[in-house]
N, C-alpha and C positions, 0 to 999 in steps of 0.2 A: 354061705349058701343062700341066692338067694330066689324064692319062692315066689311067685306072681297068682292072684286069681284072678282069671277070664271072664270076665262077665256079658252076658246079652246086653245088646242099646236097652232094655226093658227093667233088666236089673240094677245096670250103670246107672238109669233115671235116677233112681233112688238118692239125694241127699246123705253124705259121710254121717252130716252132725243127727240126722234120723234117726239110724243104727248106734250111737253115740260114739263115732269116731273122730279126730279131731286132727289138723295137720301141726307137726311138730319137725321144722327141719327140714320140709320136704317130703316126709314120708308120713302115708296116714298111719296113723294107729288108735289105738279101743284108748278114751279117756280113763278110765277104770284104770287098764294098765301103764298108763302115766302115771296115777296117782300112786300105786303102788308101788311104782319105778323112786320117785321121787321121794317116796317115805322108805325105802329102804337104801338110798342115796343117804339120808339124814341119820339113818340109825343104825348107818356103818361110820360115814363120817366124824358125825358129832362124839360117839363114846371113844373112837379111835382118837380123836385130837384131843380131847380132855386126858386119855391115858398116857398118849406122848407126853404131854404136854407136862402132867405130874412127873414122868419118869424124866424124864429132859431136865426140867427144874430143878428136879433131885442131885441131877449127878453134875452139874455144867453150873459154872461161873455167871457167866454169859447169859444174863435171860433174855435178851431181845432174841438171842441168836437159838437160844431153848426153844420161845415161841416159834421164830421158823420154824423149827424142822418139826414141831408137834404139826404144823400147818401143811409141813409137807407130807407128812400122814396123814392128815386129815383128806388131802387132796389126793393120795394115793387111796383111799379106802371109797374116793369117789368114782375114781376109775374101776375099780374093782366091782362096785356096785354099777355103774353102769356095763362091764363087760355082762355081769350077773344077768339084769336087766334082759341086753339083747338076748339072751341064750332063752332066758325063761318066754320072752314078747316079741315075737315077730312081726312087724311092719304088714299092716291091712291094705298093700298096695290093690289099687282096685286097677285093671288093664281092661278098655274095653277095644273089641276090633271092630273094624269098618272099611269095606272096600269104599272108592268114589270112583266115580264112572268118569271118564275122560272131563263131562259136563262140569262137572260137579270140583274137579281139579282147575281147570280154567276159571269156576266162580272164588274156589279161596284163593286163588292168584289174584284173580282183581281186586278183591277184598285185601287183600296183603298192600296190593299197588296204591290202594286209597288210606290208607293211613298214613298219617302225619310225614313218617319218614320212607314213605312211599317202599320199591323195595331194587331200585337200580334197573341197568337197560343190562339183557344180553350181548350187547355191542360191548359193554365196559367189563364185560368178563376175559379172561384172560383165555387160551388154547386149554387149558388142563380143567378148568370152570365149566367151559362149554362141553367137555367131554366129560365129564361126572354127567351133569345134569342127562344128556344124552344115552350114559350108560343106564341111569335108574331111571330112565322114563319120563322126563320135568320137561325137558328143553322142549320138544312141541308143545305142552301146556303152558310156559310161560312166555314161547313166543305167539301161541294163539292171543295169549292175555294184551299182550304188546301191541297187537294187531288190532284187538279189539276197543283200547285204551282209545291207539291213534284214532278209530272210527268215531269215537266217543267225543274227543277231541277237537276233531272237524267240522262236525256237527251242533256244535256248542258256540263256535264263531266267534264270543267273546275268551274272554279270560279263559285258559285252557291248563291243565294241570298234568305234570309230567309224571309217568313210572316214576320217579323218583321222590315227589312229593311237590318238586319246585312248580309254581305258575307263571303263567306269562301271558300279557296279550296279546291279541288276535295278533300274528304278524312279527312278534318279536321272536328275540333267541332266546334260548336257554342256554 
């Protein structure tokens, strides 16, 4: 199950490591309950592998092969303490929403288009590409962005830099 909180642009401002959350994995969660995660990781594991580990010894020939399978207890009581974990600590995902106004889509396009690996031309999209993009709304905002690029382009005269990252001077191909 999993549970998201919404938060205002006002709230989101807020810094994770402020409230003392911290990201682990991917997912934010409260440092407090890492550490508690992690100390009850150890004090399931640790007394579980020492007890295999006597009982194993005890009865088996074999001590390398002893030591395995105490280890494999030991690593089974880790899983256990983490399924523990997630049930008791639920993940502090912070979700915030934001409409952008067609403007404002056409500027993280071109901001997208300006990085290193620029972000490709709608020409090199395939029939089923150009009709995603179409369905959810993108393809006029990133053939605005395209439009806008070449303007940008033209008007630079020298060395000119493609949607896709590559550059070229005045006059050459890409």
């Amino acid at each position: 199950m999993e549970r998201k909180h919404i938060m205002s642009e006002e709230e989101s401002s807020t810094s994770p490591t402020e409230e003392g959350l911290v990201e682990v994995w991917g997912d934010v969660v409260s440092e407090r309950h890492v550490k508690v995660s992690v100390l009850l990781g150890a004090g399931l594991a640790v007394p579980t592998f020492l007890l295999a580990h006597r009982g194993f010894a005890g009865t088996m020939d074999n001590q390398d092969l002893a030591k395995t399978f105490a280890m494999l207890a030991g690593l089974a009581a880790c899983l256990v303490a983490a399924l523990i974990s997630a049930r008791l600590f639920e993940p502090k995902r912070i979700v915030s929403e934001r409409t952008l106004d067609r403007e404002q889509q056409v500027e993280a396009a071109l901001e997208l288009a300006r990085q290193p690996l620029g972000m490709g031309r709608l020409a090199d999209l395939d029939d089923e590409g150009r009709e995603e993009l179409r369905r959810i709304g993108l393809y006029e905002v990133f053939e605005e962005a395209e439009r806008r690029l070449a303007i940008d382009e033209s008007a630079q005269g020298g060395e000119t830099e493609a949607i896709d990252g590559s550059s070229t001077a005045a006059g050459g191909t890409r």
